[in-house]
C-alpha atoms as an extended CHARMM CRD file, in Angstrom:
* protein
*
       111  EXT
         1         1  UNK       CA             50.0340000000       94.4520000000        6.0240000000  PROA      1               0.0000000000
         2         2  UNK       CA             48.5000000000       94.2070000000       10.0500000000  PROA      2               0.0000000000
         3         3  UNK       CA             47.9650000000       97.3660000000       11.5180000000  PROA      3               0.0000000000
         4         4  UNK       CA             48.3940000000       98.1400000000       15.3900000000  PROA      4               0.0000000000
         5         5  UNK       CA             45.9340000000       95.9140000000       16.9180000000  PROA      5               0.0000000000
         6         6  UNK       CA             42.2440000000       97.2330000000       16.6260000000  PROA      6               0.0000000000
         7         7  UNK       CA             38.8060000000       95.6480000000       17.5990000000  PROA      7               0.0000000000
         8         8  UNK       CA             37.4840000000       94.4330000000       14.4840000000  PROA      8               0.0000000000
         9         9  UNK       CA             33.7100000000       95.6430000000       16.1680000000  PROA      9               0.0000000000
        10        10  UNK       CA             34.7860000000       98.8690000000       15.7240000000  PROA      10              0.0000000000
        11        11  UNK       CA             34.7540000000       98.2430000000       11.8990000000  PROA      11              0.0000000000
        12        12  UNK       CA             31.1700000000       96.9310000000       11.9710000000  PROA      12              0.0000000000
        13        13  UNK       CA             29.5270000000       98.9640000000        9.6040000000  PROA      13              0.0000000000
        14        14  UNK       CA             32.4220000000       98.8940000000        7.3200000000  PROA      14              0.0000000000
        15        15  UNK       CA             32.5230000000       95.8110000000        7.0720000000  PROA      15              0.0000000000
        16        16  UNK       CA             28.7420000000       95.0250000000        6.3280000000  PROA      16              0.0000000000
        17        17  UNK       CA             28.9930000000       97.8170000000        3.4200000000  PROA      17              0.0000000000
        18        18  UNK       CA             31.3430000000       95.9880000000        1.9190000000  PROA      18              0.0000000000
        19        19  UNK       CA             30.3350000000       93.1830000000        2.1420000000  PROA      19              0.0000000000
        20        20  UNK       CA             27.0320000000       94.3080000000        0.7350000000  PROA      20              0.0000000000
        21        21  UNK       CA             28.8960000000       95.6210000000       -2.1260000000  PROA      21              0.0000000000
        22        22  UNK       CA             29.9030000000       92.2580000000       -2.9700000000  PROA      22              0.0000000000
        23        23  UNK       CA             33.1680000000       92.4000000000       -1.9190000000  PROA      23              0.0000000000
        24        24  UNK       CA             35.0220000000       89.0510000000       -0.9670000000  PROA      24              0.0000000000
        25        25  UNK       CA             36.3680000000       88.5130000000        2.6290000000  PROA      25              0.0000000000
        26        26  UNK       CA             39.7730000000       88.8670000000        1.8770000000  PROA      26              0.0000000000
        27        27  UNK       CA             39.2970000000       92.0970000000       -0.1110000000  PROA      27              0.0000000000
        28        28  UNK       CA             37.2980000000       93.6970000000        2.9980000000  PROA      28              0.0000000000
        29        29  UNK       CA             40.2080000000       92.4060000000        4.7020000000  PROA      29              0.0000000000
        30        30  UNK       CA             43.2500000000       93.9780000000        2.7390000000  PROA      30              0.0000000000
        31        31  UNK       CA             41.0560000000       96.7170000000        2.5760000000  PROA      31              0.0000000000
        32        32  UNK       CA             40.6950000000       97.2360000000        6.2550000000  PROA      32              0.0000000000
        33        33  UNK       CA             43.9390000000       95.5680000000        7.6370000000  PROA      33              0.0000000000
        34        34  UNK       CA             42.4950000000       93.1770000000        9.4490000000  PROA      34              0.0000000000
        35        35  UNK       CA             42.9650000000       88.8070000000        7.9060000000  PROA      35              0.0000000000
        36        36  UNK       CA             40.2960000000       86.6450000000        5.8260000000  PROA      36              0.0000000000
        37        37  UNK       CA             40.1040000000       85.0250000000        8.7580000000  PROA      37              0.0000000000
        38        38  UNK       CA             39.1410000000       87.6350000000       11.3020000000  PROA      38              0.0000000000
        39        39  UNK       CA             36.5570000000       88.8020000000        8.5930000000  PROA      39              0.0000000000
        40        40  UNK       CA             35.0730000000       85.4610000000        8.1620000000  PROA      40              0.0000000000
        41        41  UNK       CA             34.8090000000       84.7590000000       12.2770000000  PROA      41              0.0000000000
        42        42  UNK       CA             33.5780000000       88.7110000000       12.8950000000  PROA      42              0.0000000000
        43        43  UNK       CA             31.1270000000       87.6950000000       10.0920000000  PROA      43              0.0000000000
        44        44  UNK       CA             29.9250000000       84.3640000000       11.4010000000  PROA      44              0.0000000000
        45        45  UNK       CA             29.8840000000       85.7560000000       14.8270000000  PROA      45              0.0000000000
        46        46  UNK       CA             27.5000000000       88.6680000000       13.8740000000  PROA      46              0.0000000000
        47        47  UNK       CA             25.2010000000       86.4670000000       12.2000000000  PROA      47              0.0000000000
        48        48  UNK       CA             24.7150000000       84.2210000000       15.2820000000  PROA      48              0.0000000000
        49        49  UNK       CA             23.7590000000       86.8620000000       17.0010000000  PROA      49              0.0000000000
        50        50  UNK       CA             21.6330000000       88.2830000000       14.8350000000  PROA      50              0.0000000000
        51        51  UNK       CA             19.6760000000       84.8590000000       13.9230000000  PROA      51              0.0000000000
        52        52  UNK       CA             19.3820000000       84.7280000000       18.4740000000  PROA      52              0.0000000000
        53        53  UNK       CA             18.2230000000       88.0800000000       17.9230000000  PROA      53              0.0000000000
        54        54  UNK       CA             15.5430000000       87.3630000000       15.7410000000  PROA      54              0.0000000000
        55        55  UNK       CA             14.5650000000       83.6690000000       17.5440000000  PROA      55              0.0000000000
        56        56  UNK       CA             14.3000000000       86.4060000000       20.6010000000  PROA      56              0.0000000000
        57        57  UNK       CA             16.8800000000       84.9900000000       22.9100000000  PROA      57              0.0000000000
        58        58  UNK       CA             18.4780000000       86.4110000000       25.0480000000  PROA      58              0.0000000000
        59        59  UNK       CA             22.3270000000       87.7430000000       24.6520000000  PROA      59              0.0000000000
        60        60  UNK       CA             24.2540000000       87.7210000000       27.5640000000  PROA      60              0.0000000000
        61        61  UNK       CA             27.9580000000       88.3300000000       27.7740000000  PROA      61              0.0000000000
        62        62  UNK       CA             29.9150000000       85.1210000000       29.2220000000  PROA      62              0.0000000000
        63        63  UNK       CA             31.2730000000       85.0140000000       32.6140000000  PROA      63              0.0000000000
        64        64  UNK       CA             30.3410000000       86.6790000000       35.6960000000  PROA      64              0.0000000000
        65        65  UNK       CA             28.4450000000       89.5260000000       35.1980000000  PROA      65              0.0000000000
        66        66  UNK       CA             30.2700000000       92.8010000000       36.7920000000  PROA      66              0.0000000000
        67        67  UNK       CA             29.2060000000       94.1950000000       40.3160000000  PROA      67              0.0000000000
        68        68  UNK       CA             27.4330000000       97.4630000000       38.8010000000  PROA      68              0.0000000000
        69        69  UNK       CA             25.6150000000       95.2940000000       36.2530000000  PROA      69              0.0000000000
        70        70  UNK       CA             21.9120000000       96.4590000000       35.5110000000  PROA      70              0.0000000000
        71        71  UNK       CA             19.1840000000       94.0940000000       33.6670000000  PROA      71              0.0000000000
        72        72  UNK       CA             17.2820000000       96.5880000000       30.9200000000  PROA      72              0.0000000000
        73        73  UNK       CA             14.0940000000       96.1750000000       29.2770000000  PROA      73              0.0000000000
        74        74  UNK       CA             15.2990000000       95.1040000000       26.4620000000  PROA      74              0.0000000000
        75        75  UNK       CA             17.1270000000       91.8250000000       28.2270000000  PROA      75              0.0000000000
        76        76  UNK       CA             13.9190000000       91.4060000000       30.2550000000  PROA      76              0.0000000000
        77        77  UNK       CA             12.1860000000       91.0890000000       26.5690000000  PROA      77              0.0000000000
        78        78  UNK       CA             14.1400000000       89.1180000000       25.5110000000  PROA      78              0.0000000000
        79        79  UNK       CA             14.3470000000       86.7640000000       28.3040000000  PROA      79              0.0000000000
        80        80  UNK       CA             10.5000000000       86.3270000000       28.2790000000  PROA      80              0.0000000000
        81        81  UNK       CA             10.7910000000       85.7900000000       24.4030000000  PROA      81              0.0000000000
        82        82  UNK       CA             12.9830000000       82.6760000000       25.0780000000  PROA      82              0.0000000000
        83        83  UNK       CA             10.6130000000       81.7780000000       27.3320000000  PROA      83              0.0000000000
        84        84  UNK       CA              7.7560000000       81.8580000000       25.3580000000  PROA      84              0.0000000000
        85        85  UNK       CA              9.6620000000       80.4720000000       22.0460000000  PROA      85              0.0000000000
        86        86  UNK       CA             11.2590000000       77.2770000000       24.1630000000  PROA      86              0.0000000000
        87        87  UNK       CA              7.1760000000       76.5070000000       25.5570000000  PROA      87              0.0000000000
        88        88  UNK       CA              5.9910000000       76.6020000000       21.9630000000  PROA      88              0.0000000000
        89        89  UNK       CA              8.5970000000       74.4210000000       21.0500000000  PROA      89              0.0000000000
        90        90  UNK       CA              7.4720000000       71.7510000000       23.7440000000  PROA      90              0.0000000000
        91        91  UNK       CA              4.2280000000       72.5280000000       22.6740000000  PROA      91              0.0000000000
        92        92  UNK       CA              5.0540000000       71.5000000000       19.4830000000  PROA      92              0.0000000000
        93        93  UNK       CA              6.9550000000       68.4190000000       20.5370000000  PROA      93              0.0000000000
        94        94  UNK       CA              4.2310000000       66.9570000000       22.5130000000  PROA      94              0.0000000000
        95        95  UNK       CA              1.3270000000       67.4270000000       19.9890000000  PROA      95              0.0000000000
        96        96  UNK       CA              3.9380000000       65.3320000000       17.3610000000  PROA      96              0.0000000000
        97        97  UNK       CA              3.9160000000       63.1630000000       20.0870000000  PROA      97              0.0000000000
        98        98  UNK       CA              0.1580000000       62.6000000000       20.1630000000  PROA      98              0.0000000000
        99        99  UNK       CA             -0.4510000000       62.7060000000       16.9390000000  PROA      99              0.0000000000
       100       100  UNK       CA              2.2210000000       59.7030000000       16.0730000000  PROA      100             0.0000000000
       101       101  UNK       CA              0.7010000000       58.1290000000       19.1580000000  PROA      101             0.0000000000
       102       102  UNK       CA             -3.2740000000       58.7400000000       17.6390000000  PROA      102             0.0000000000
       103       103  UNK       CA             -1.6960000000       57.1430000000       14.2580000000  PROA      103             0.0000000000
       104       104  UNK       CA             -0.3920000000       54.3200000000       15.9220000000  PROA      104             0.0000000000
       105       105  UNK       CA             -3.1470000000       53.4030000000       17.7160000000  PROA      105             0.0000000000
       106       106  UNK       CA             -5.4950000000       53.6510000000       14.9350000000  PROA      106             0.0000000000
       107       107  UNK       CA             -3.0400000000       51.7330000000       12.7360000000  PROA      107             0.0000000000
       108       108  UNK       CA             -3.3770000000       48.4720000000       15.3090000000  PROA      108             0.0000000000
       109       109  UNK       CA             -6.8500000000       49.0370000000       15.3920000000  PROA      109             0.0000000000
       110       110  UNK       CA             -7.4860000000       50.1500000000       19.0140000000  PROA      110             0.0000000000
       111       111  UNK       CA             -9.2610000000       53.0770000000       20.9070000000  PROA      111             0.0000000000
């Protein structure tokens, strides 16, 4: 049965207990009021985020940001983490790059 309408991020921790208990989506659902299917998208959502968390970029809200908005460390880290992780990954890239090109070039016999 639905309750009056509440922000399933409010139930955050309840929800992660439960489903750390083992509890199926639609039982933390029924248990909390809220549908399998707002379980399952509030769990998918939070594990987005928390997999950008860990790759160390940065979460921003969408839209505009408001006129009083301030920048914090912690989005200033986590800008220069995405930074850093999208150079390595060109990095990366480009010494695949040579190394398929060193390969080739041996395999037709050149210099």
């Amino acid at each position: 049965m639905p309750r009056s309408y509440q922000h399933i991020s409010k139930y955050e921790k309840e929800i992660l207990e439960l489903k750390a208990q083992g509890l199926t989506r639609k039982e933390i659902g029924a248990k909390l009021g809220f549908t399998k299917d707002q379980v399952h998208n509030f769990i998918t959502r939070y594990n987005e985020k928390q997999r950008k968390i860990k790759a160390g970029i940065a979460i921003r809200a969408k839209g505009r940001p408001p006129k009083d908005y301030e920048i914090t460390e912690d989005m200033k880290i986590n800008e220069l983490k995405y930074i850093i992780a999208r150079k390595d990954s060109k990095i990366k890239r480009l010494e695949m790059e040579n190394e398929l090109m060193r390969d080739f070039l041996s395999l037709t016999e050149r210099k």
